[in-house]
N, C-alpha and C positions, 0 to 999 in steps of 0.2 A: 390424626397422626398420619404423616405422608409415609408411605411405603416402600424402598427401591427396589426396584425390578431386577436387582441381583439377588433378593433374598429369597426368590423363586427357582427352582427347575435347575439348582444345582448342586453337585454332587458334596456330602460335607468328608472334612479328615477328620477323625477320631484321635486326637493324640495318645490318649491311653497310657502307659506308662512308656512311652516311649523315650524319654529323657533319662532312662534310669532302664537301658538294652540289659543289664544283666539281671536285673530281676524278672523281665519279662520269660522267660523260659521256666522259673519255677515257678511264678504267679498261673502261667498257662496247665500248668501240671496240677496245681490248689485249682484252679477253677474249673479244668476237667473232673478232677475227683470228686469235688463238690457237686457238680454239676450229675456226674453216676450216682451219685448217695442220694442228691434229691429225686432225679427220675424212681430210681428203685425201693427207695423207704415212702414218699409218698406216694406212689400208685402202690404199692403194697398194704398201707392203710385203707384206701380210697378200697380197692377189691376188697379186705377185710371187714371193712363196715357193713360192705355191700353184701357178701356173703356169708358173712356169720349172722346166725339170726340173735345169739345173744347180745352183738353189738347194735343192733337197732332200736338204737335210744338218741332223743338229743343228742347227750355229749357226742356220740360219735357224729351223728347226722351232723355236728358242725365241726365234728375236726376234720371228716372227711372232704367239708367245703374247704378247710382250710388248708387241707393239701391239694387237691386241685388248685387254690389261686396261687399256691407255691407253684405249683407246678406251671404255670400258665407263666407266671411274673419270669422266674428264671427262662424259661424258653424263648421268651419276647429280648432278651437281651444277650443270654452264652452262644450261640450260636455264631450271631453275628462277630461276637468281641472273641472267639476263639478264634475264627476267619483271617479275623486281623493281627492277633498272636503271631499263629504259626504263618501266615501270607506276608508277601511284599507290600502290599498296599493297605493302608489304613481308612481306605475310603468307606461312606454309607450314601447310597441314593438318598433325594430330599424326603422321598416317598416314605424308608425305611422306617429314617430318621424322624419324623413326624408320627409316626406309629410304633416307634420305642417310647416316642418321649409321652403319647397317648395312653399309651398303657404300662407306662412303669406310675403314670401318677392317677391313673383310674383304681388300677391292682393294688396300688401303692393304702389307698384312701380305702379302699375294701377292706383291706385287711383291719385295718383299726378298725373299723366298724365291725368286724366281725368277731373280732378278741372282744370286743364292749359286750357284743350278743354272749359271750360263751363263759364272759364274768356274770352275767347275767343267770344263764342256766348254773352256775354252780352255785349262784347264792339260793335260787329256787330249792336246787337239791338238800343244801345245807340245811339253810334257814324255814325251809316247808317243805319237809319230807311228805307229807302225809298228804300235802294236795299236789306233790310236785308233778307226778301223770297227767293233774287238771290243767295246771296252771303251762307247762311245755307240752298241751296237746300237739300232735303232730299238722294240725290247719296253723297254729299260732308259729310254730318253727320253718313252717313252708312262706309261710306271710314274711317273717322275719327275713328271712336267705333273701326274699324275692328285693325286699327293700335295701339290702345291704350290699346285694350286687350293683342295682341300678339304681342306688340315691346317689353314688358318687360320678355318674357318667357326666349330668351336666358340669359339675364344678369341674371337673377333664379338660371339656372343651373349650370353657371360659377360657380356661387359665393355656391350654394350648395355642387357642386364637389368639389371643393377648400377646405372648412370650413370640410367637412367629411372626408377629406386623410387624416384630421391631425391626429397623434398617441395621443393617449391618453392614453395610458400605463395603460389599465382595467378599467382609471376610468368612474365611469356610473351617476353618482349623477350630475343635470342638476341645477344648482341653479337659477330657474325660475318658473315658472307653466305651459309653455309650450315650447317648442322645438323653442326657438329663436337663433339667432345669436351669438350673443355680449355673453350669457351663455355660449353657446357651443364650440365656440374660446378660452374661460375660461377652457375648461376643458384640452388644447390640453398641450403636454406636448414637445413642441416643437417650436422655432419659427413661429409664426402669421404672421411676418412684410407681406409676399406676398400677404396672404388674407386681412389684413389690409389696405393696398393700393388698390389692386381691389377693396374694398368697400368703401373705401375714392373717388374712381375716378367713379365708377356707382353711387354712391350719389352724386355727381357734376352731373351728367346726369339726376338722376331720380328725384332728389327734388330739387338741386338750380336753373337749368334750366327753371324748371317746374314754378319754384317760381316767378324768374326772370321776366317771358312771363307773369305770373297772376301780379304783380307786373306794370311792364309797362302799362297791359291793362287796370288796374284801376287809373294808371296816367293818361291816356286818356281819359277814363271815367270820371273822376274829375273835368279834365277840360271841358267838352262838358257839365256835371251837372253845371256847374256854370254859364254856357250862356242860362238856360232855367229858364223859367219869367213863366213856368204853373205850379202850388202847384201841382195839382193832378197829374202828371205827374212826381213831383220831388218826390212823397211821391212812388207811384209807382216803380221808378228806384232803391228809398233807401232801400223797403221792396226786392225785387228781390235782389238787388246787397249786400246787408246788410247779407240776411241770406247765401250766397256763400262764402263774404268773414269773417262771420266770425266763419264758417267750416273751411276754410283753415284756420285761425287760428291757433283752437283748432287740428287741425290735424295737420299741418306742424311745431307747434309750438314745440310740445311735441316729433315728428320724428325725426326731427333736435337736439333735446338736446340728443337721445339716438347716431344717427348712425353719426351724423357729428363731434360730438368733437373726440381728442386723446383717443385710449383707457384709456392711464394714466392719464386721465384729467375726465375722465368720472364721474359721482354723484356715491356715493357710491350705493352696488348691491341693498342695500333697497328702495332705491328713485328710484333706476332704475324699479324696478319691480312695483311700483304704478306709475309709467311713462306709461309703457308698460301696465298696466292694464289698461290705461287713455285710451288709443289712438287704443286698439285692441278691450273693452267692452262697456267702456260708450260712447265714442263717435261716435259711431254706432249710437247706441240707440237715443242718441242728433239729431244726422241728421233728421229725418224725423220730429222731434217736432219741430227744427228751420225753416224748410221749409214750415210745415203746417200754426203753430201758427202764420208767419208772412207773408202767403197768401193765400190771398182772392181767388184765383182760386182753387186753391187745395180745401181747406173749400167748397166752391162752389159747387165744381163736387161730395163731398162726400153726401155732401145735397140734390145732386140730384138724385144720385145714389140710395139712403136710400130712395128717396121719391117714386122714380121709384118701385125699389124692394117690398115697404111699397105694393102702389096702386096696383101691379100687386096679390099680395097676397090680399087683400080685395076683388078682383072683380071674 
């Protein structure tokens, strides 16, 4: 594939909602907000696992991974796309731009793999209470993290290197708000079909797979909820198993309609961009309110932490 030397070493625009000036000042206000709700409810999680000794359990040990990649995904993209809100200029260096779109689809693919992992531990807990300490020893959950942060780095770059050779004949105008895919294939002025298919066949790996395994493991769980005769026990599995899957949800739900369908099938670019607003701002932010609000350990540990902190400051 020939390359033109304009697709190199220069600056892109970000169009972002900029066709649509009057909503860009409340969208900037939703993405700031969102944006404080995820810094503050996830690193509040992340310290709570950390310092409660009664949350150091799996579950925590991987939601607290999963507010860190909250954390990490949102920060690689509001920063920038707030810049360009409230700024004159809508520009991102190639540099930037290359490393939003590097890890909004490394982060991106973590994350499914990490919801797989954490449908996983709950069917453990469910379905094998009794050996569930054996079977989520803490070497087999450090192995797991270890594979789920870094099994998605190469399919990253593939699919980066790929999506960047393409010639794009000067043009620079990204019609998104930040350095996504699906825009940046749009700009190429050449056939797609190869990257098209790579990322048809790494999305059968990184989100229906992923799906599949969460999928299965709450049909097991389903049925094992259904043979138990204790309320408090079932109100328990619902509150835990409840707030996971309906994360996967709101996150696989909204994934799957941008990178799984045909390009030429795809929702037109405006629906696509409050798509990709959904799934990269607010649902961040959702995560750690669905987790909190609907348990009692979490709520627990923070009450005790506040009471601890309070005491140690009075005395």
């Amino acid at each position: 594939m020939e390359v033109n030397n304009e697709s190199y070493g220069t600056d892109f625009i970000l169009l972002g909602f900029s066709d649509q000036p009057q909503l860009e000042q409340i969208i900037s206000v939703i993405v700031l907000i969102s944006y404080l709700v995820t810094l503050v409810g996830n690193s509040t999680i992340i310290l709570v696992s950390y310092l409660d000794t009664q949350l150091h359990t799996p579950m925590y040990f991987f939601l607290a991974n999963l507010s860190l990649l909250d954390l990490c995904y949102t920060t690689s993209i509001v920063p920038q796309m707030l810049a360009n809100l409230w700024g004159p200029k809508k520009s991102i260096t190639y540099g930037g731009c290359v490393l939003q779109f590097f890890f909004a689809l490394d982060l991106g693919a973590t994350e499914c793999l990490l919801l797989a992992v954490m449908a996983y531990d709950r069917y453990a807990a469910v379905c094998q209470p009794l050996h569930y300490t054996v079977i989520m020893n803490p070497q087999l959950c450090h192995r797991m993290m270890l594979i789920t942060w870094l099994g998605t780095f190469g399919g990253a770059i593939i699919v980066c290197f790929l999506t960047l050779r393409l010639p794009r004949c000067g043009h620079r105008e990204v019609d998104n708000f930040f350095c996504e895919m699906p825009a940046l294939i749009k700009m190429a002025c050449a056939s797609s079909k190869v990257v098209e298919t790579v990322v048809f066949s790494l999305g059968v790996v990184y989100l229906l797979v992923p799906l599949s395994l969460i999928l299965i493991s709450y049909g097991v769980i389903t049925r094992a909820v259904m043979r138990i005769k204790s309320a408090s026990r079932w109100r328990k599995i619902l509150n835990t198993c409840g707030s996971h899957l309906t994360v996967v949800t709101l996150f696989y739900g909204t994934v799957i309609a941008m990178y799984m369908k045909p390009q030429s099938n795809r929702a037109s670019q405006e629906e696509g961009k409050f798509l990709t607003l959904f799934y990269t701002i607010i649902t961040p932010s959702l995560n750690p309110l669905i987790y909190t609000l609907r348990n009692k350990d979490v709520k627990s540990a923070v009450k005790r932490l506040l009471f601890v902190k309070k005491f140690s400051i009075q005395t």
